[in-house]
C-alpha positions in Angstrom: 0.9 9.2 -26.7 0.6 7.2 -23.9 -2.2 7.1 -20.9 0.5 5.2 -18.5 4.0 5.2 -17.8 6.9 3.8 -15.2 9.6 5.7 -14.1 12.8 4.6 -13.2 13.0 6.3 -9.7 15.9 4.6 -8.5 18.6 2.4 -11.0 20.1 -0.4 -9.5 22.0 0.3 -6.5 23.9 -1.5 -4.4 22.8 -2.1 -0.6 26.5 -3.7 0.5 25.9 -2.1 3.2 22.7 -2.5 5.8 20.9 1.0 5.7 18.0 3.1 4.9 17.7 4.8 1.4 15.6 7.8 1.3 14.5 9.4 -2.2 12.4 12.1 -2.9 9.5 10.9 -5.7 9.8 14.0 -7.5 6.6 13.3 -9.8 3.3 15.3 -10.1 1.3 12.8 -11.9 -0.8 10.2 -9.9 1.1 7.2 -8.6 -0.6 3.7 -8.7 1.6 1.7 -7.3 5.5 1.6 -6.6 7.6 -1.8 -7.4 10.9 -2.3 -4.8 13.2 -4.8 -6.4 16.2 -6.4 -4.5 18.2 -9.1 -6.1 21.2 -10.9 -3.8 24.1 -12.8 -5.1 24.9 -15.9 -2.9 27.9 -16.7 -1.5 27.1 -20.0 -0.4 24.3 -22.3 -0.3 23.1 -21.9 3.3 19.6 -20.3 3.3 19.4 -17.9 6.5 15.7 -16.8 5.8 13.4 -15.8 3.7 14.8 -13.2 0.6 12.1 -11.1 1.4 13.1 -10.3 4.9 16.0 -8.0 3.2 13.7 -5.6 3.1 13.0 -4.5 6.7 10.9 -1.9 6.1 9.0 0.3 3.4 7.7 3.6 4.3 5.9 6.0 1.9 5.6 9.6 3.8 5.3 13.4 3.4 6.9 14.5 6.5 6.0 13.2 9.4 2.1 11.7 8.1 3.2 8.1 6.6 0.9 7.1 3.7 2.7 3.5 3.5 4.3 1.3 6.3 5.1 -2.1 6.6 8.5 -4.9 5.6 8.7 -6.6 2.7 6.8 -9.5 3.0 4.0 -8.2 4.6 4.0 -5.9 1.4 4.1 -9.4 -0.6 1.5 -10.7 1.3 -0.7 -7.3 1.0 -0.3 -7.0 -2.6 -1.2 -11.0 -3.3 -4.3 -10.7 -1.4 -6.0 -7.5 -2.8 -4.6 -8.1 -6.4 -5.5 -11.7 -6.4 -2.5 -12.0 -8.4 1.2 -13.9 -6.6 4.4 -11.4 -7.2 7.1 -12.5 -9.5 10.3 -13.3 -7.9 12.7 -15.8 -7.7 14.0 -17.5 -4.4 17.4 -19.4 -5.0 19.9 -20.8 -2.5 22.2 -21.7 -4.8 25.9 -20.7 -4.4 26.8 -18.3 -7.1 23.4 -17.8 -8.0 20.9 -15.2 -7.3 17.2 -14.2 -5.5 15.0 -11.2 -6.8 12.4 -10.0 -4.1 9.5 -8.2 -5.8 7.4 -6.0 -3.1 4.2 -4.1 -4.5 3.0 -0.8 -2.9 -0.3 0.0 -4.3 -2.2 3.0 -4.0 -5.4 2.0 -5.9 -8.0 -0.8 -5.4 -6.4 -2.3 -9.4 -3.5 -1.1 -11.2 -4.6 2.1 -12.4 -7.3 2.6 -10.4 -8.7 6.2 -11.6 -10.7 6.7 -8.5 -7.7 6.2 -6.1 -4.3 6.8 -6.8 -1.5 8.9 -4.7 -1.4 12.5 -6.1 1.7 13.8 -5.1 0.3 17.4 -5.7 -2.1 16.6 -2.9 1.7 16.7 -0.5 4.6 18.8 0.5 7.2 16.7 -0.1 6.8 12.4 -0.7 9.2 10.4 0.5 10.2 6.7 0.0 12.4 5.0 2.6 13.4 1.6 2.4 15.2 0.2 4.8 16.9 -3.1 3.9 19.7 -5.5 5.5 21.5 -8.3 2.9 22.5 -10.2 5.8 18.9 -11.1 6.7 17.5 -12.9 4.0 18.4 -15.7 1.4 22.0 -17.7 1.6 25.2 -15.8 2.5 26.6 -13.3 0.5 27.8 -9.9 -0.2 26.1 -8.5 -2.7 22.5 -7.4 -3.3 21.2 -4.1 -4.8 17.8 -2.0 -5.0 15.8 -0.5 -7.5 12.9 1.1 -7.2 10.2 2.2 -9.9 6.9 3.8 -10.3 3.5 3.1 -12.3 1.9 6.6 -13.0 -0.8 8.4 -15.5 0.5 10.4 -18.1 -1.7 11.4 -20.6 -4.5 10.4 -19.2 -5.7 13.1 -16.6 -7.4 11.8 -13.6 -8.4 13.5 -10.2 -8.6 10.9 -7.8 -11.0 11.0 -4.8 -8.0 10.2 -2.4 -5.6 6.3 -2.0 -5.4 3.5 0.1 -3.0 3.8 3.2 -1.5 0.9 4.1 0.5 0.9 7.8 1.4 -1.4 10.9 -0.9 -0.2 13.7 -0.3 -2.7 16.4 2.6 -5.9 17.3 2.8 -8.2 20.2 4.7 -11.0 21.5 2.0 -13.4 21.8 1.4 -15.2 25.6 -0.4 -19.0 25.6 -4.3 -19.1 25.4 -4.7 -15.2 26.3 -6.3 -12.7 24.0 -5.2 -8.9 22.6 -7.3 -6.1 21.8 -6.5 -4.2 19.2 -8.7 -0.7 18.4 -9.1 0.3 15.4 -8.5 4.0 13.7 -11.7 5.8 13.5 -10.6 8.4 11.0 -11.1 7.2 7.7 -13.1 3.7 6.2 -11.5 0.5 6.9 -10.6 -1.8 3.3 -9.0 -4.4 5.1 -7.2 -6.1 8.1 -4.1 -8.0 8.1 -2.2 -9.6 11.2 0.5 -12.8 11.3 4.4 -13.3 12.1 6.6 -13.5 9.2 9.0 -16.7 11.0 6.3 -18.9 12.9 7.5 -22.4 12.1 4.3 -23.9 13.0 1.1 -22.7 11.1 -1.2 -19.8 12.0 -3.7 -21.0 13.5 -1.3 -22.3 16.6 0.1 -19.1 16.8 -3.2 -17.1 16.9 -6.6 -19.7 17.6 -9.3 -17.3 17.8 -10.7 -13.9 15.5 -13.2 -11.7 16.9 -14.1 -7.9 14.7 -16.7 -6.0 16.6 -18.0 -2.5 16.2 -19.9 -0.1 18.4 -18.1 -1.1 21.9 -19.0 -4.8 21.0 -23.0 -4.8 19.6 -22.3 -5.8 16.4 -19.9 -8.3 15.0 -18.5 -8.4 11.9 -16.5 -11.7 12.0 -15.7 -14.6 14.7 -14.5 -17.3 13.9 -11.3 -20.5 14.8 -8.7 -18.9 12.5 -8.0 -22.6 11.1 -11.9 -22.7 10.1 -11.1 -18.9 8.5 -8.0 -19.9 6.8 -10.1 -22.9 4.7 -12.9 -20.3 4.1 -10.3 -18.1 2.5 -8.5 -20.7 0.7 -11.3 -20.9 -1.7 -11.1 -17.2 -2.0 -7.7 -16.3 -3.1 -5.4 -18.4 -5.4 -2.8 -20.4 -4.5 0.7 -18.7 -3.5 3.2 -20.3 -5.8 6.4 -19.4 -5.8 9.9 -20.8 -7.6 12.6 -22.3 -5.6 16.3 -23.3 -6.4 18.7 -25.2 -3.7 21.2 -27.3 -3.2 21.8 -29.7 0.0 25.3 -29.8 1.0 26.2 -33.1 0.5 24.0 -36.9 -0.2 21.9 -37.8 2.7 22.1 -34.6 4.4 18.8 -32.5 5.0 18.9 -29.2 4.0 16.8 -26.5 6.1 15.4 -23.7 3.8 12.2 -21.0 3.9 9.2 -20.5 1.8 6.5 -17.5 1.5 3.2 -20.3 1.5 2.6 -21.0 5.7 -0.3 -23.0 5.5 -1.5 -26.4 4.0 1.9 -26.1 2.1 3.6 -28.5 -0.9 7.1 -28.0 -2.1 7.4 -29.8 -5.2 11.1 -30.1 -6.2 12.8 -31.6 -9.3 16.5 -33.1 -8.5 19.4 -32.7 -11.3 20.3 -36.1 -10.5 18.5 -39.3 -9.5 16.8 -40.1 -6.3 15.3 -37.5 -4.2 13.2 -37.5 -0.4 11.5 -34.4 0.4 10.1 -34.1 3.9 8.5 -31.2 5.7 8.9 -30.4 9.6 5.2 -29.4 10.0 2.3 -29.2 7.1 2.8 -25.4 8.0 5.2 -22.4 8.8 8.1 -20.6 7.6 10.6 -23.7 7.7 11.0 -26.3 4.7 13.2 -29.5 4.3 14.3 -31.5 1.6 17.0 -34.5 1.6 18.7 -36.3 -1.8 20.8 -39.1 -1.8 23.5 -37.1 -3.9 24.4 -33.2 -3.5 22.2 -32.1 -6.5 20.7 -29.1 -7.2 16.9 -29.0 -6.7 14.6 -26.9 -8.9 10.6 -26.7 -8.4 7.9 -24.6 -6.8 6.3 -24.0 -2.9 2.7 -23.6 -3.2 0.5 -23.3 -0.5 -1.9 -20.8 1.3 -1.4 -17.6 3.8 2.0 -16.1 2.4 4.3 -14.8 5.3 2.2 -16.3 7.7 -0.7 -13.3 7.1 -4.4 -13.6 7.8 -6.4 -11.4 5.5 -9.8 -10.5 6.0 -11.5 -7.7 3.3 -14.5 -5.9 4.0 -16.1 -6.5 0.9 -14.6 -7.2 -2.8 -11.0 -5.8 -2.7 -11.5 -4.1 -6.0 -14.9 -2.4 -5.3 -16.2 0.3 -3.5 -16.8 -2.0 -0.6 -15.3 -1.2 2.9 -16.4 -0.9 6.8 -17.1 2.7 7.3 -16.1 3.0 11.0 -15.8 6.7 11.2 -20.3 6.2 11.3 -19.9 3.5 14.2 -17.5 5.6 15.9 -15.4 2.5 17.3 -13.7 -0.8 16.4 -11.8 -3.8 17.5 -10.1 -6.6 16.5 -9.8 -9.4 19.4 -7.1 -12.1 18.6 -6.5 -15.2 21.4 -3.2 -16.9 21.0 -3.3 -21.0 20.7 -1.9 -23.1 23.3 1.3 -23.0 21.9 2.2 -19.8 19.9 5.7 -18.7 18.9 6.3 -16.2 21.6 9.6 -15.0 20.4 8.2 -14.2 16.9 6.3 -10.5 16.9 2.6 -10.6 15.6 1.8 -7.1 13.3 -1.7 -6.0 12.9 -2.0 -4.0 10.0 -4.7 -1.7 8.4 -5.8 -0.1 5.2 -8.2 2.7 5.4 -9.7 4.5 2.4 -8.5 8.0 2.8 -9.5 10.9 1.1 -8.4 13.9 -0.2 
């Protein structure tokens, strides 16, 4: 007998067609965590974006009370930070070839967290909806499909004291120099913030300069900070964001635009099939990558770099402790963010929060 086990919630389907899929769980043992896997066939070597904006948005709910909410990368980015660990996937150009996208929806502090988990007995009816668009992400092509799956107890019996909730509370189009203030929920303790745009092309701290978490209508602050200074603090903090990478510029001497996960202090480090390679970034941050070779070869290697998706993380303690800010004592929270000089003000900043919350 087993203590753990994943289900197969969804086999591989395909998701031709842009859409929302909606599936009941249909479990009653505790749920750590949920996997949502999309792999894409390319039908030419012209990266549009990012694999992982296929996924425009995951939502967990029971009705109309939404346990999980946010897009696929920020669920990347969210899973990378608390687990400490970087998502498997694959991002590949290539014609012919194909990308896997690997976005994490945990319910627990660890996999298999026995104090928090999502007990679907706790709920009417859980939901997943994922709403995804091929089109979006990756190079051109046709064919992509989803599967989902979830890790849950089995023989192991566990009563969890509740699971960490996970949505988008605030976006805005950020306006030069001026700042937003974003309250916080007061219902349940606060885990963590997370806030960036998923497309800047220049790094984060452009885009948003200044941090500012207060409590108690301002008379106590947790953190302020220069998000650049911030960023190199938390460099040291979590690991480096690594991911693989397979492309292909269109012919010698021609540089070939493509998109990686790491925004910040990044380093694409790419192996050519033939001789004689130049590999140049726009910027040493953003969404936007470039590489040149003097013959159309296909290059293989890895991005690594810092602040995945272009998301700032900032935990309230150890992420896998029993550490968080208990606002629902202070009665009132905000987060304060002043855009740089410059920001991307086409590109949508999303604040998000995860509260403890019991059962």
């Amino acid at each position: 007998m087993a203590s753990t086990r994943e289900v197969e919630l969804l086999k591989k389907e395909s998701i031709a067609t842009a859409g929302t899929k909606t599936m009941d769980v249909g479990l009653s043992d505790p749920i750590t965590a949920l996997d949502i896997i999309v792999k894409k066939t390319n039908s030419n070597r012209t990266p549009e974006a990012h694999p992982g904006k296929i996924i425009k948005g995951i939502e967990v709910v029971d009705g109309a009370d939404v346990l999980f909410s946010m897009n696929g990368q920020d669920a990347i980015a969210l899973e990378y930070y608390q687990s400490g660990k970087v998502p498997g996937a694959m991002t590949n150009y290539e014609v012919g070839q194909w990308s896997m996208v690997h976005a994490r929806v945990s319910f627990g502090r660890k996999m298999f967290d026995e104090l928090y988990a999502l007990d679907p007995k706790r709920f009417n009816n859980v939901q997943i909806k994922i709403e995804h668009d091929l089109a979006l992400g990756g190079s051109t092509g046709t064919v992509a499909d989803l599967s989902v799956y979830a890790h849950v107890f089995d023989e192991k019996i566990i009563e969890p004291r509740g699971f960490m909730l996970s949505k988008e509370i605030y976006s805005f189009l950020p306006v030069a120099n001026a700042w937003v203030y974003v309250s916080m929920p007061g219902d349940y303790p606060i885990r963590a913030l997370m806030w960036g745009a998923n497309e800047c092309e220049d790094g984060p701290e452009y885009n948003l300069a200044n941090i500012k978490i207060d409590e108690a209508d301002g008379k106590h602050v947790l953190l302020e900070s220069e998000t650049e200074r911030y960023m190199f603090q938390s460099a040291a903090r979590d690991p480096i964001y690594s991911e693989h990478c397979i492309l292909k510029p269109a012919a010698g001497d021609t540089m070939l635009t493509f998109y990686g996960a790491p925004h910040w202090e990044r380093e694409p480090s790419m192996m050519p099939e033939t001789t004689g390679m130049d590999c140049a970034l726009i910027t040493a941050a953003g969404c936007k990558y470039q590489v040149m070779n003097e013959t159309a070869g296909i290059m293989a290697g890895f991005l690594t770099g810092h602040i995945p998706f272009g998301q700032v993380y900032v935990p309230f303690g150890d992420p896998q402790s029993e550490d968080y800010w208990d606002i629902t004592k202070s009665g009132s929270g905000k987060l304060s963010l002043q855009a740089g000089a410059t920001p991307d003000v086409d590109e949508y900043v999303r604040v998000f929060c995860q509260q403890v919350r019991s059962y």
